[in-house]
N, C-alpha and C positions, 0 to 999 in steps of 0.2 A: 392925262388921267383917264378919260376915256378909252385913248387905244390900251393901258395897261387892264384896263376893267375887261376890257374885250377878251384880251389874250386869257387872265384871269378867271373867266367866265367859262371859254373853251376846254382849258386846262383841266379845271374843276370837274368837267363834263365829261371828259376827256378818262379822266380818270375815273367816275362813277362808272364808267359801261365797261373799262376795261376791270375795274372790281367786279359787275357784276358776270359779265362774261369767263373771269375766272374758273370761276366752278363746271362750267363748262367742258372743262381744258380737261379734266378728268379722265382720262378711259374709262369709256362705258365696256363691263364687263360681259361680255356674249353669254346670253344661255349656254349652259354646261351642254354639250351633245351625249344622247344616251350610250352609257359605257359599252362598250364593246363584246360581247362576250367571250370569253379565256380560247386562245389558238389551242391547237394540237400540240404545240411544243411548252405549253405553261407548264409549270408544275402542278396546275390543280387537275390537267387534264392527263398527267402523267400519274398521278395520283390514283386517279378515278380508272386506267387499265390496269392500271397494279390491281385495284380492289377486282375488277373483271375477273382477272385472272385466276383470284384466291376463289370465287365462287364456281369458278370453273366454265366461266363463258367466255369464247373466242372469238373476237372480233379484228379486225380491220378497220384501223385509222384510215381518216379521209382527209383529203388537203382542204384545208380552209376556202369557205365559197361565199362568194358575196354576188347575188344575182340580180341585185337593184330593186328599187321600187321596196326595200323594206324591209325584201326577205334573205334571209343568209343560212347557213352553214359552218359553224365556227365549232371547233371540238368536237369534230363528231365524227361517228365510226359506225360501221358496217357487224348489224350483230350478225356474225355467224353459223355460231353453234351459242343456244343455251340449252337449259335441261331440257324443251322440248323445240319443234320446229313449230315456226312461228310464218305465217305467209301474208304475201304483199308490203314487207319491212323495206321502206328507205332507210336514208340519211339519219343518226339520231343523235343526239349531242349527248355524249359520253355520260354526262350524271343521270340522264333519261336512261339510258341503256343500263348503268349500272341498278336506279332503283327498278328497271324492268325484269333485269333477269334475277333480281332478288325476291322480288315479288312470283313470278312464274315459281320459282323451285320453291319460295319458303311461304307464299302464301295460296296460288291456286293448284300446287301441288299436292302438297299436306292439305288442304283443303278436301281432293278429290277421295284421297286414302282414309279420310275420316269421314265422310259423307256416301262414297260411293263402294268403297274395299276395293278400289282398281286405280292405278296411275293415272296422270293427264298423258294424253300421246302428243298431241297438237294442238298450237292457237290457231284460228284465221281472225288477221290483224284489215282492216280497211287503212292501214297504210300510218307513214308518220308523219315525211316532212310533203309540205305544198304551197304552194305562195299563193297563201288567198288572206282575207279578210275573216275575222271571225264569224261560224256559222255560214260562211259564205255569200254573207253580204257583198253588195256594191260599195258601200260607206263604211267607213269607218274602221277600228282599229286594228292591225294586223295578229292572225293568231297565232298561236305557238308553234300553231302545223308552221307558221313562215319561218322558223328559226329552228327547224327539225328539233324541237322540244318537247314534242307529243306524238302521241299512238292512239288511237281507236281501236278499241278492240270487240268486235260481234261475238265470239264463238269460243265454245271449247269442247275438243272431243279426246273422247274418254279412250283407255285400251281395250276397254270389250266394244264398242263399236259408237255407242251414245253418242250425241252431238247434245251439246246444251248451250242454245242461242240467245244472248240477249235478248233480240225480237218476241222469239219465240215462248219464253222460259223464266222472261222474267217477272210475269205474276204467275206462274205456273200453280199447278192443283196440286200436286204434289211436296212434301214438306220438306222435303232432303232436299231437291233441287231448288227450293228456296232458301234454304238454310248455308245451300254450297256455296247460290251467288253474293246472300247475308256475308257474309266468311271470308269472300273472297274480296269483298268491297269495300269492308271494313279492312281489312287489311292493304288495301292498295291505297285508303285513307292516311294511313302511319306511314307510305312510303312516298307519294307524288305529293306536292304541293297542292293540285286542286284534279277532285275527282269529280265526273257528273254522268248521271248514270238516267235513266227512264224517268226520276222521279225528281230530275232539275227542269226539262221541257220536253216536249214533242219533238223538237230536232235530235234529241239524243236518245230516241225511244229504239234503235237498234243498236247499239254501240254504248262502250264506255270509254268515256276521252279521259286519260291522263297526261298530265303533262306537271314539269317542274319550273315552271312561271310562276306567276303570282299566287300567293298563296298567305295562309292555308285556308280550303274550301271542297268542303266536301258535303256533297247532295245525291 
């Protein structure tokens, strides 16, 4: 009776830790990896140069890029021609491109023509895509510039000759050139998910960063 108690005992025991270890047996589900952004060949990126097209800006698709470390290049194209030239433009990922050159023609265009009675000629852009960290920290999390999803923009000159610089012009003395860059900010508002402009911090006191990341935020 004894060696049957024994066995009985093991059995018993035997069988609690194989119940409890059950749950175990489970697959543990992996954190989901951050979605990818849409290639060149999606539909939604096929989409987004269709609409190029209808506003009359000519671009150049770019093969899909993954440069490590965070930063990539996924649906993005080469603005060529929009209503005006635009300098220091990388890599820009298609829906950026699209609300940029929507914005150029229908908001700092018609902007200029109503505040100043002369076209926009040209932007100067500090650039879109670059693999850094936001603000250009050492830490932390990677910015839109790493997924060519933003542009910075300083500057805009006029066809009679004006230049009107962020740095320069954006508390300017003058009410029309406040009212142009009012105008023009507001409107880049309704087009980019997050706009930040002089009056978000001192890192942005030459430039306007838009981009179509997280949103919506507009300062």
């Amino acid at each position: 009776m004894r060696g049957v108690s024994k066995r009985l005992g093991v059995a018993l025991l035997c069988a609690a830790v194989v119940g409890c270890a059950g749950g175990d047996r489970t697959p543990r589900r992996e954190p989901a990896a951050p979605a990818r952004p849409s290639g060149i060949d999606s539909p939604e990126i096929r989409q987004c140069l269709a609409d190029l097209a209808t506003i009359g800006a000519r671009v150049t698709p770019l093969p899909d890029r993954d440069h490590g470390q965070g930063c990539s290049a996924y649906g993005s194209v080469r603005l060529d021609q929009a209503s005006v030239p635009v300098s220091n433009l990388g890599p820009m990922r298609c829906p950026l491109a699209r609300a940029f050159a929507g914005w150029l023609r229908h908001g700092v265009g018609a902007a200029a023509r109503v505040y100043f009675g002369t076209e926009l000629a040209r932007v100067e852009s500090y650039g879109s895509y670059a693999c850094r960290n936001i603000n250009g920290a050492q830490a932390g999390r990677r910015s839109e510039h790493a997924q060519a999803n933003a542009v910075d923009i300083a500057a805009f000159v006029l066809a009679d000759g004006r230049r009107i610089s962020i740095k320069a012009d954006w508390r300017s003395r003058d009410p029309q050139v406040r009212a142009f860059l009012a105008a023009i900010h507001a409107s880049a508002c309704k087009r980019f998910a997050t706009v930040l402009s002089p009056e978000y911090n001192a890192l942005h006191a030459d430039h306007l960063h838009l981009d179509m990341g997280r949103g919506p935020f507009c300062r």
